[in-house]
Structures are given as C-alpha cells and as structure tokens.
C-alpha positions as CSV (number, residue, x, y, z in Angstrom):
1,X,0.0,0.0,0.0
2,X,2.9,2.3,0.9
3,X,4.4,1.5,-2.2
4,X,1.0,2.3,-4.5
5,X,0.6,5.6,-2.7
6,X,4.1,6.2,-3.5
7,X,3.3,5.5,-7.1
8,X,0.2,7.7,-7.1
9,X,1.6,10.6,-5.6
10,X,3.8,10.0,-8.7
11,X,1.5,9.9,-11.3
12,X,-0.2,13.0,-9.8
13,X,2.9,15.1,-9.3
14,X,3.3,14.1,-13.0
15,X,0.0,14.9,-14.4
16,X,0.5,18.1,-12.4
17,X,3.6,19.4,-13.9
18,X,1.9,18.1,-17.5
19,X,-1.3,20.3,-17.0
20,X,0.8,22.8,-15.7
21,X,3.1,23.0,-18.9
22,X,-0.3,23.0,-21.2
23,X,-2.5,25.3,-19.2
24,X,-1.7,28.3,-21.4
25,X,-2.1,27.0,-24.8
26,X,-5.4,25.1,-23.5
27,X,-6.8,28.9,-22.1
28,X,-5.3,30.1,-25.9
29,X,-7.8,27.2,-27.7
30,X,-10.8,28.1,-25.4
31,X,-10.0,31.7,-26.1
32,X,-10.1,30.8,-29.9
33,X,-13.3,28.8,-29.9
34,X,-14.7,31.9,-28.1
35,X,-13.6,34.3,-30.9
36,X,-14.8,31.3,-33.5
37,X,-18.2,31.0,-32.0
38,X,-18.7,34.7,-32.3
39,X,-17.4,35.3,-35.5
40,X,-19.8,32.2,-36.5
41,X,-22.9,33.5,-34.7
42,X,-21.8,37.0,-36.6
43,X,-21.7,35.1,-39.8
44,X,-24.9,33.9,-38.9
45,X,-26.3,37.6,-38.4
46,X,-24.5,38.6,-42.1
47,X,-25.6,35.4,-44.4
48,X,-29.3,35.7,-42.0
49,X,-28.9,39.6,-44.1
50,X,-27.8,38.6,-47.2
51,X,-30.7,36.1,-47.6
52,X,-33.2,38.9,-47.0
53,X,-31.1,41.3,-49.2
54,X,-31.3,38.5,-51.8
55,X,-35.1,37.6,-51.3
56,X,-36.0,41.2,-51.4
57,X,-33.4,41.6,-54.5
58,X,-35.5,38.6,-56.4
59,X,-38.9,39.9,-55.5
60,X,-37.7,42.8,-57.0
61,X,-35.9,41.4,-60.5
62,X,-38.7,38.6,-61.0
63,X,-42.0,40.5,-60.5
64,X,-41.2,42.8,-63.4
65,X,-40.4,40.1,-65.6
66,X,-43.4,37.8,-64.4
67,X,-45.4,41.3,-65.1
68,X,-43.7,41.4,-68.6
69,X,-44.6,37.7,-69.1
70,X,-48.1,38.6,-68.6
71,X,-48.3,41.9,-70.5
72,X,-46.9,39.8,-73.9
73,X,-49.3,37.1,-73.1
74,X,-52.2,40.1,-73.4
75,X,-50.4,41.8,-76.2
76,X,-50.6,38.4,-78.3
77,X,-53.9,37.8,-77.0
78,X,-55.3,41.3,-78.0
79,X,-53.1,41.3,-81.2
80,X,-54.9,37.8,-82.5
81,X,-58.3,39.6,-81.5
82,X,-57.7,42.4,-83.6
83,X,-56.2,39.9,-86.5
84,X,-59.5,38.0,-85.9
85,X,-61.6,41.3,-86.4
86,X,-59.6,42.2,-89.3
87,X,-60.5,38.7,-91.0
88,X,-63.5,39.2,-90.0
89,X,-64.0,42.9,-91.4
90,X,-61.6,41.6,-94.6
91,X,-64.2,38.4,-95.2
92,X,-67.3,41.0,-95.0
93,X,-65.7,43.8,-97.5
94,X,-65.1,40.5,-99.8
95,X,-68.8,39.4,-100.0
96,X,-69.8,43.2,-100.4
97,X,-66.9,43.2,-103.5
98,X,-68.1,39.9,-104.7
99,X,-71.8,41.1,-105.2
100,X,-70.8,44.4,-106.5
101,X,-68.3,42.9,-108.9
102,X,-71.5,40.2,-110.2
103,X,-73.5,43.0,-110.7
104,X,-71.2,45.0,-112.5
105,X,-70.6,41.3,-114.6
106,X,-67.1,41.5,-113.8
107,X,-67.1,37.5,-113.3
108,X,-63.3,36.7,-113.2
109,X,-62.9,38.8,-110.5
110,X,-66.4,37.8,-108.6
111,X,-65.0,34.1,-109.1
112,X,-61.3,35.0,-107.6
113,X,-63.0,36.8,-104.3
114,X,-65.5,33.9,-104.4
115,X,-62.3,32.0,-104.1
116,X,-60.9,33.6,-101.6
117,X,-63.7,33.6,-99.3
118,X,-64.1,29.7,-99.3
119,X,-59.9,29.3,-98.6
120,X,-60.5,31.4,-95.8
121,X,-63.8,29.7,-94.3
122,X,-61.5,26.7,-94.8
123,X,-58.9,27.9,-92.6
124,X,-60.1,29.6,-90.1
125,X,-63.2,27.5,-88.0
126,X,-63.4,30.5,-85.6
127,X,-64.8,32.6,-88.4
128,X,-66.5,30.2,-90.0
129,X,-68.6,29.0,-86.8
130,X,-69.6,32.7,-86.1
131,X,-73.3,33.4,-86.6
132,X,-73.4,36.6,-88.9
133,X,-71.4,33.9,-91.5
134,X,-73.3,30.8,-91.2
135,X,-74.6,31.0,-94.9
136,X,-71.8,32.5,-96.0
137,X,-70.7,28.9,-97.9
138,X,-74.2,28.8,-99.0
139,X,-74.3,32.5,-100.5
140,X,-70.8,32.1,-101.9
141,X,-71.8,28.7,-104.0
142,X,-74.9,29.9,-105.5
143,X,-72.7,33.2,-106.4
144,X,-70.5,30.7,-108.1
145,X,-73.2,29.1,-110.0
146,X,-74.8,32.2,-110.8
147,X,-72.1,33.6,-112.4
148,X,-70.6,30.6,-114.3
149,X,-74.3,30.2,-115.8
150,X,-74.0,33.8,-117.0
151,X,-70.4,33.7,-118.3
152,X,-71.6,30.8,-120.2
153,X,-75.0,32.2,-121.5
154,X,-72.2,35.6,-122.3
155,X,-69.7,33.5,-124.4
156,X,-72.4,31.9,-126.4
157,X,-74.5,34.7,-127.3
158,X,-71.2,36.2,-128.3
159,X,-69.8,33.1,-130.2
160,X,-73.1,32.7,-132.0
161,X,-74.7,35.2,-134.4
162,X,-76.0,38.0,-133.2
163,X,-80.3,37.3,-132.7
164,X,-81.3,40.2,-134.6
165,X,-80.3,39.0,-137.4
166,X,-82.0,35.5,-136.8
167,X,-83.3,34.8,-140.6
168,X,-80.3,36.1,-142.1
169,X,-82.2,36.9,-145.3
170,X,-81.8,39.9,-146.2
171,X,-83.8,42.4,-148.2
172,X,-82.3,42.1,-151.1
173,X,-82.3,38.1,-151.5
174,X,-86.2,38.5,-150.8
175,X,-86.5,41.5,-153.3
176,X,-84.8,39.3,-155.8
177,X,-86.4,36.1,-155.1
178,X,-89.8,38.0,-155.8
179,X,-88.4,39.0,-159.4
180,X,-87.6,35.8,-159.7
181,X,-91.3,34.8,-159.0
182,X,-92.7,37.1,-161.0
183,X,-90.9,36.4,-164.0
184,X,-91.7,32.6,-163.7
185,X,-95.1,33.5,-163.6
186,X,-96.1,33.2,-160.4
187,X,-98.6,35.6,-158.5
188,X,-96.7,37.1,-156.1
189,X,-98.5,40.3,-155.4
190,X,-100.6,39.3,-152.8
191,X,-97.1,37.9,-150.9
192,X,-97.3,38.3,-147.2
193,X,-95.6,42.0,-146.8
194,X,-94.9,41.7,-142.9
195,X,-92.2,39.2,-142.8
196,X,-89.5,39.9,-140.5
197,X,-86.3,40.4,-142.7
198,X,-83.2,42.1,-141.5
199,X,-79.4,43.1,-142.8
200,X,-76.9,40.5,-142.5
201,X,-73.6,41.6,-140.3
202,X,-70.5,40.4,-141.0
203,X,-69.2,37.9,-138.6
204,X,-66.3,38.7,-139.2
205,X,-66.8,42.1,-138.4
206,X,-68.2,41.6,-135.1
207,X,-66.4,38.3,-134.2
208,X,-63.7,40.2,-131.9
209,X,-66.2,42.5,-130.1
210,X,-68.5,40.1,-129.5
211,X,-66.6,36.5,-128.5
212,X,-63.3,38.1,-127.2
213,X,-64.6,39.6,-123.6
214,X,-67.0,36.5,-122.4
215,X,-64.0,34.2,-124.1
216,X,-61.1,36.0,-121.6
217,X,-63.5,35.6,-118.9
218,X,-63.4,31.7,-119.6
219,X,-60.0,31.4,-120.1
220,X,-59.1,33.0,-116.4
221,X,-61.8,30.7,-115.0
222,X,-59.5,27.5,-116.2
223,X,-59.8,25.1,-118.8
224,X,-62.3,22.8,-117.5
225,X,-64.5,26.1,-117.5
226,X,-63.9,26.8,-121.4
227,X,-63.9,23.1,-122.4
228,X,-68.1,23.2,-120.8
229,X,-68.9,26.6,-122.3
230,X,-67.7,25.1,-125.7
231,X,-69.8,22.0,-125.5
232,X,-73.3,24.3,-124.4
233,X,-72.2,26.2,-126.9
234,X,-71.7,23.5,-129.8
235,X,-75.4,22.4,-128.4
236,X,-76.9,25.5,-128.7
237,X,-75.1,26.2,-132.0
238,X,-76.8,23.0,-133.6
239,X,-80.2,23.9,-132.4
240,X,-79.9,27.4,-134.0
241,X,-79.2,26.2,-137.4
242,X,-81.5,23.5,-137.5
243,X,-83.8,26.4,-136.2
244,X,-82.7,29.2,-138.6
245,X,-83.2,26.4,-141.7
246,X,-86.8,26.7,-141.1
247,X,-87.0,29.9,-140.5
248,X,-85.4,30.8,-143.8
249,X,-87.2,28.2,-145.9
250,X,-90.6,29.5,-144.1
251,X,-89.8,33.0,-145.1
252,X,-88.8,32.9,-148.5
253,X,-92.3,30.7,-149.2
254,X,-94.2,32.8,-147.6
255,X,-92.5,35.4,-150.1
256,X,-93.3,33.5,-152.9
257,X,-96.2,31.8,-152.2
258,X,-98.0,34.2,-149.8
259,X,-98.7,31.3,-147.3
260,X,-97.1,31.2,-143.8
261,X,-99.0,28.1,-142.1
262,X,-96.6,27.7,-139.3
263,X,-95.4,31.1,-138.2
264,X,-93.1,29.4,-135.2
265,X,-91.8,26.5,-137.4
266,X,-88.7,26.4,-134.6
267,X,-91.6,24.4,-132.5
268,X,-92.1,21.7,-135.0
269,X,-90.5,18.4,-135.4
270,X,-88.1,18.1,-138.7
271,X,-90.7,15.4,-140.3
272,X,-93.6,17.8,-139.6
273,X,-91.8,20.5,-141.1
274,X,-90.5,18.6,-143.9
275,X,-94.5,17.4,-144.3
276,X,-96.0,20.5,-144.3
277,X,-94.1,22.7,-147.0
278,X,-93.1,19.9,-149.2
279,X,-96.0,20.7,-151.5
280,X,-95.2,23.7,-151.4
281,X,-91.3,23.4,-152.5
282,X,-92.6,20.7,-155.1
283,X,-94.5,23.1,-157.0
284,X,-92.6,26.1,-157.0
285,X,-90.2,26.8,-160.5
286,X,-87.0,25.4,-160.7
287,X,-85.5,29.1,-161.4
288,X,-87.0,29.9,-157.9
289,X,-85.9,26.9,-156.5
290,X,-82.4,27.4,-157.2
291,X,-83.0,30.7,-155.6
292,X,-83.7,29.4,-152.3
293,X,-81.1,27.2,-151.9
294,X,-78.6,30.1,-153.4
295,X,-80.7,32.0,-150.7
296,X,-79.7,28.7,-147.9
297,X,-76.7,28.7,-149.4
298,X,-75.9,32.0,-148.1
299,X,-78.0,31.7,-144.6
300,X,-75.7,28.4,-143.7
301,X,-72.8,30.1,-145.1
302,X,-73.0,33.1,-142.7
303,X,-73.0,30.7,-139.9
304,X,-70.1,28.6,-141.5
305,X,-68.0,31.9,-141.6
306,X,-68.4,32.2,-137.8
307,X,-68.2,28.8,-136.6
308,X,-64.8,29.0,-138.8
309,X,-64.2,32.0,-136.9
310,X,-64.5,30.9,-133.7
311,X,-62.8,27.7,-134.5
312,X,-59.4,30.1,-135.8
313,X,-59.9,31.7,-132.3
314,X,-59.6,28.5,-130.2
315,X,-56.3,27.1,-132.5
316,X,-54.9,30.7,-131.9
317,X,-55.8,31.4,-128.4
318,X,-55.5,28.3,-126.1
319,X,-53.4,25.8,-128.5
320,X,-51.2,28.3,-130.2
321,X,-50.9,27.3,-133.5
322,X,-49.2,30.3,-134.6
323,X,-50.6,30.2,-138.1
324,X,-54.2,30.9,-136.4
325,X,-52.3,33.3,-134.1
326,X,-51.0,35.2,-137.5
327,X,-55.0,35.2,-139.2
328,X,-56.2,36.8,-135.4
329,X,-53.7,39.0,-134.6
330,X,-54.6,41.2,-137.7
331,X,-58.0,41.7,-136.2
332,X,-56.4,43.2,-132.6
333,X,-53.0,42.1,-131.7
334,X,-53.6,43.6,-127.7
335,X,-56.4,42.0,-127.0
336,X,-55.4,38.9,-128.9
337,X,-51.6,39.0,-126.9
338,X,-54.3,39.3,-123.4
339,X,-56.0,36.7,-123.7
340,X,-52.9,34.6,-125.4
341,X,-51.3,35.3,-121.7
342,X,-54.4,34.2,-119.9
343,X,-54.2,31.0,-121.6
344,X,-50.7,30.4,-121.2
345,X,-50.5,27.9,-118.4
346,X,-53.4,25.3,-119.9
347,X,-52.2,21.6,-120.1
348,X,-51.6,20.2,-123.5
349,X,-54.4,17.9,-123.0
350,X,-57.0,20.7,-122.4
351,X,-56.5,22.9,-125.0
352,X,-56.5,19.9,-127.1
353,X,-59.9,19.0,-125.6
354,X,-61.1,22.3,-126.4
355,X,-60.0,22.4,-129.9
356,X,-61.6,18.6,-130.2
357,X,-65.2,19.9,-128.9
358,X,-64.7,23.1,-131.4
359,X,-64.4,20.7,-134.2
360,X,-66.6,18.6,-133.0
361,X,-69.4,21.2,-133.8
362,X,-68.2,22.2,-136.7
363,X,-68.5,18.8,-138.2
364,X,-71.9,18.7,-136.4
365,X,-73.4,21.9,-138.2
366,X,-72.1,20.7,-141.4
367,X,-73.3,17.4,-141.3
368,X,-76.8,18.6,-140.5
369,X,-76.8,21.7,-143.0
370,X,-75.7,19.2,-145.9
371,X,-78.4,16.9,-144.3
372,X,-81.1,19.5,-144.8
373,X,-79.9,20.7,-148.2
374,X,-79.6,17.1,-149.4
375,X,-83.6,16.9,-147.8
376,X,-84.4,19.9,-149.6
377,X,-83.0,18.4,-153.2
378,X,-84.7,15.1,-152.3
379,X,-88.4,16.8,-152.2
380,X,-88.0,18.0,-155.6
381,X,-85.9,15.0,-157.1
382,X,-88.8,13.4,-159.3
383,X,-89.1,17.1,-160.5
384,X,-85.4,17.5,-161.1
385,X,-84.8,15.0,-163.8
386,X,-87.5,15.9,-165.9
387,X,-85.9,19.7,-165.9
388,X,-84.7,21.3,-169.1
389,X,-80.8,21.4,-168.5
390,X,-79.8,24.7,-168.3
391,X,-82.4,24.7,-164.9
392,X,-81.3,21.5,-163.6
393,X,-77.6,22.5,-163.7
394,X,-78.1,26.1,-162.0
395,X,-79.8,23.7,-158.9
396,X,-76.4,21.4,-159.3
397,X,-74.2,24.4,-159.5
398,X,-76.1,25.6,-156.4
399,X,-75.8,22.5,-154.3
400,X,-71.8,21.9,-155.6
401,X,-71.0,25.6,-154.1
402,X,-72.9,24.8,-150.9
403,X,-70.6,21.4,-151.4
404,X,-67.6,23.2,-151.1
405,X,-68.7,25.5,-148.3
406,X,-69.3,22.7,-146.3
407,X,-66.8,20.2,-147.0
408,X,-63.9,23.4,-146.6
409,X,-65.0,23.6,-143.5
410,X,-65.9,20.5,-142.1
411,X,-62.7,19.3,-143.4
412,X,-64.7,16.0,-144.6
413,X,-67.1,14.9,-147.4
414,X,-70.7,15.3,-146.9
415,X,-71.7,12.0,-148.1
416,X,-75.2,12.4,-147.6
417,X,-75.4,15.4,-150.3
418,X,-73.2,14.3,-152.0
419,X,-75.2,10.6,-152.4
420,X,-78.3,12.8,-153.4
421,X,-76.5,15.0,-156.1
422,X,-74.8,11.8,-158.0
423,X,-78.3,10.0,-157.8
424,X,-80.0,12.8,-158.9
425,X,-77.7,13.4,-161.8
426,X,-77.7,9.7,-163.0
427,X,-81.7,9.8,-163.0
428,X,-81.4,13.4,-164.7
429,X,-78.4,11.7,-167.7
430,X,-80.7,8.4,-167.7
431,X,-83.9,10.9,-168.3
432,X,-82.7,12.6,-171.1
433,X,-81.2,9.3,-172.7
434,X,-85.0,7.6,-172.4
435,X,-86.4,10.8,-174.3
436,X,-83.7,10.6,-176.8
C-alpha cells in the first residue's frame, strides 16, 4: 500500500507538472473557440442579411419580368383579337366586293373573291362558326353558279350570231327572189308584206367584239370552264341552225307563195316541217328553187364563216398554232396578246380537248346543214330530172358551191349530199337518154 501511494503521488505530481506546462495554450484554444463562435454566430447575423437582401433583390428582379410575361401574353392575346376582327371585317368587305363585282358582270374577279372567301372559311373554324357567316358557304356557291351560268350564257351569245339577225335573209335576196317569181309566172303580189327580214352583219366584223370579252372571262376561269362553255355552246349552235333552216325556208315561201302556215316552225319536229311545205317546194319553178337554196346557201354560209371563226380563235388562243395566231392578230393584236397570256398555263391535253369539242361542232353543223340541203333536193328530185338542162344544172351548180362550203370547212365529205347530187344526176343523164 505504501508502495502504490508512492506511485500515485507520482502519477499525480506528473500529471501536475503536465497540465501545468499546457495550461496556457489550452486557455489560448478556449479563447479561440470563443472568438470562433462569435465570428460564426456574426456570420450567422450577415448570411441571416444577405438572404433577406437576396429575397428582397429577387422579388424585385422577377415581378417585373413575371409582369412582362403577362403583358406579352395580353399583347398576343389582344393582337390575335384584332387579327381576328380584321379577318372578319376583310371576309365581310369580300362578300360586299363579290356582289358588286356580279353586278357589274365583272365575273373573273367575282370568281377569284368567291375563291378567296371559301380558302379562308376553310382555314379559319373560328370565323367560320360565327353566326353573322353561317350562310356564307351557301351564298358564296350559289354566287358561283350564278355567275358561271351567265359567263356561259355571255360566251355563247357572243360566239353565235347575233339574234337580230335571226333569218339572215336579207332584203335584197327577198326582193330578188320575188323578181324571180314574177318572172316565172307566179302571183306574187298578194305575198305576205310583214315578214320579218333584217341586214346581214358580217361575222367577221363583229367576231372580236362580241366572242373576245366573255372568251377571256373563260379562259381566267380555267380550262375545264372553257372546255363546258364550248360544249353548251356547240349544243346551242346545232339547235340554231336546224332552227334558222326553217326559218329561212318558211320566209322565203311565204315570199313566194304568200302562205305562212306555221309562223313558229322552230316548234315543229323536222318530219312535220319537212311534211308541211313539201308541196309547197314541189310546186314552185325550178329558177325559184335554185333561188332558195342560193338564198340557204348564203344563210348556212353566214353561220359557217363564224363557226370557222370561232374555230381560228380557239387554235390561236388556247393551242397556239401560230398560223391561227397570224389570221387573229390582224383583227387586234392587244387584245389577242391578253388573252394569249391568260391562256398560257393550260395543259396540252385541255387545249386539245377544247380544240376537239370546237371541231366537234363544226363537223356537227355541217353534217346537219348538208343533211337538210340534201332533204331539200330530195323533195324535188322526181321534178329535177325531168328539168330542161340549163335549170337542172343552175340547182347542181347551187348545191356543188354549198358542197364546197361545207366540205372546206368541215374538213370532210358530206356524203349524204353528195349521195343525193350523184343519184340525182344519173336519173337526170338516164332521163334525157330515155327521151332521146
């Protein structure tokens, strides 16, 4: 035990002397932790400031950009509303043009608004959905229709002869066909004195003035537009001749003959007209005979002159053959150079189709105005051969000039009068062999 305390006493004199020797740097370390706390707990107080001095920084930086955020949201908000009001002021203006540009029959232009107004319908469903344009589709297509009927009714009235001049007889061919009459013996005083004669025009005279405008309003409507105005109007063309034939023939009796049974012969069938004045053509001379078909001659060849016309307009203008460009640019270069340029961009196989349903109706007239001249020769053929031969070969010299009229044109033989005029001269050869 004495020893242990010994050894403690020891240890504790050493552990003395050892915290002796490191009091003063231990003091120095709590004295630093003191300072370090304080400087931390300042720290604190700065990086406690800084935050709020950063907060009140952001608050200040982000609000004016969150409030400029907003504001360009409402400025492209507002700027689509007035774009909207503007397409919707800009669609209204463009139904107000379209009507005004119908009624003033500028159709090109009513068709390209017309246009318009359905490619923006098309694209914009707001527009479209609002109530004030509901039947705007509606009112747009029966513009469209409306004005495609009247461009086509416009190109045909212009493409076909003018309807004052619907007999095409003029004075003079009735003045002469009465002389004729008279001096064959026939009594042609009492003739009916109130038939409705006019001066021919010529066609070609009037061909550029009256076919150009409607045809340039066609040709900026598109191809498939011209190619259906051309078939109305080879319709319409076939039904005028077979109409004006009548008309003529029924006039230029009635000259002669002072009879006019059937003052509207355009309502009767072909056999019932053929019926009811082949009497009539049967007994008339053979020197007034020949003049009525020189008279048909003429009326057919008005109308042969215009179809060729039209037919030189169509190889000029939308194929561009550039011998029919030559013939057409003598009558107006400009215009013919305007609507050259508004044809321009048509496919090869539509301006052949065009060209196709303009000789198409050419071949049609021909066929039925050698049809009705061969009908005409046919009445009187038991009459014809028994003719002395100076009359029957004025009728043959009639019916060969018609020939070439219509085979010039038609660019093909008319068979059927040509059938008629070689049977008609065998029977008239074997006639005057018999009486030999």
């Amino acid at each position: 035990l004495d020893d242990l305390s010994e050894h403690l006493d020891t240890i504790e004199q050493h552990l003395i002397r050892e915290i002796s020797g490191k009091s003063d740097e231990f003091f120095t370390v709590l004295a630093s932790l003191h300072n370090l706390h304080e400087s931390m707990t300042s720290m604190q107080h700065i990086v406690s400031a800084l935050r709020g001095r950063v907060a009140e920084l952001g608050s200040r930086l982000s609000k004016p950009g969150k409030q400029m955020i907003n504001l360009h949201a409402k400025r492209d908000n507002l700027r689509a509303l007035a774009d909207k009001f503007e397409s919707i002021s800009a669609l209204a203006q463009m139904r107000a043009d379209m009507d005004v540009l119908v009624e003033s029959t500028d159709y090109p232009g009513a068709l390209t608004i017309a246009e318009d107004i359905q490619q923006t319908l098309r694209k914009d469903d707001v527009v479209r959905d609002l109530a004030c344009f509901r039947k705007l589709p509606e009112h747009v297509a029966q513009t469209i229709d409306k004005v495609r009927e009247a461009m086509l009714r416009d190109f045909i009235a212009g493409a076909n002869l003018p309807r004052d001049i619907k007999t095409l007889v003029s004075k003079e061919t009735l003045d002469h066909l009465v002389e004729t009459g008279k001096a064959c013996g026939l009594d042609v005083v009492g003739s009916a004195t109130t038939t409705i004669v006019s001066t021919p025009i010529d066609p070609r005279g009037n061909v550029m003035e009256t076919t150009f405008p409607p045809l340039l309003a066609l040709l900026y409507s598109g191809s498939n537009f011209l190619c259906e105005a051309l078939e109305r109007w080879s319709s319409e063309l076939v039904e005028s001749v077979r109409d004006i034939e009548r008309v003529a023939v029924d006039v230029m009796l009635a000259k002669v003959t002072g009879e006019r049974r059937h003052p509207s012969t355009s309502s009767l069938e072909e056999g019932s007209f053929d019926s009811a004045y082949a009497n009539s053509i049967r007994k008339l001379p053979p020197q007034v005979f020949a003049e009525i078909l020189q008279a048909l001659s003429k009326t057919f060849g008005i109308y042969f002159d215009r179809m060729s016309q039209i037919r030189l307009i169509v190889k000029g203008i939308v194929v561009g053959d550039e011998d029919a460009l030559t013939s057409i640019k003598e009558m107006d270069e400009g215009l013919v150079f305007v609507a050259r340029e508004a044809a321009i961009g048509f496919e090869h196989a539509a301006c052949q189709r065009a060209l196709a349903i303009t000789n198409d109706a050419v071949q049609r007239v021909t066929d039925l105005a050698q049809g009705r001249f061969a009908k005409l020769l046919g009445v009187r053929a038991p009459m014809n051969v028994t003719l002395a031969t100076k009359d029957f070969m004025r009728i043959i010299d009639v019916a060969v000039e018609f020939l070439g009229l219509a085979e010039a044109l038609g660019k093909h033989r008319c068979l059927s009068l040509r059938t008629m005029l070689a049977n008609q001269i065998k029977a008239f050869i074997r006639e005057q062999h018999t009486s030999v």
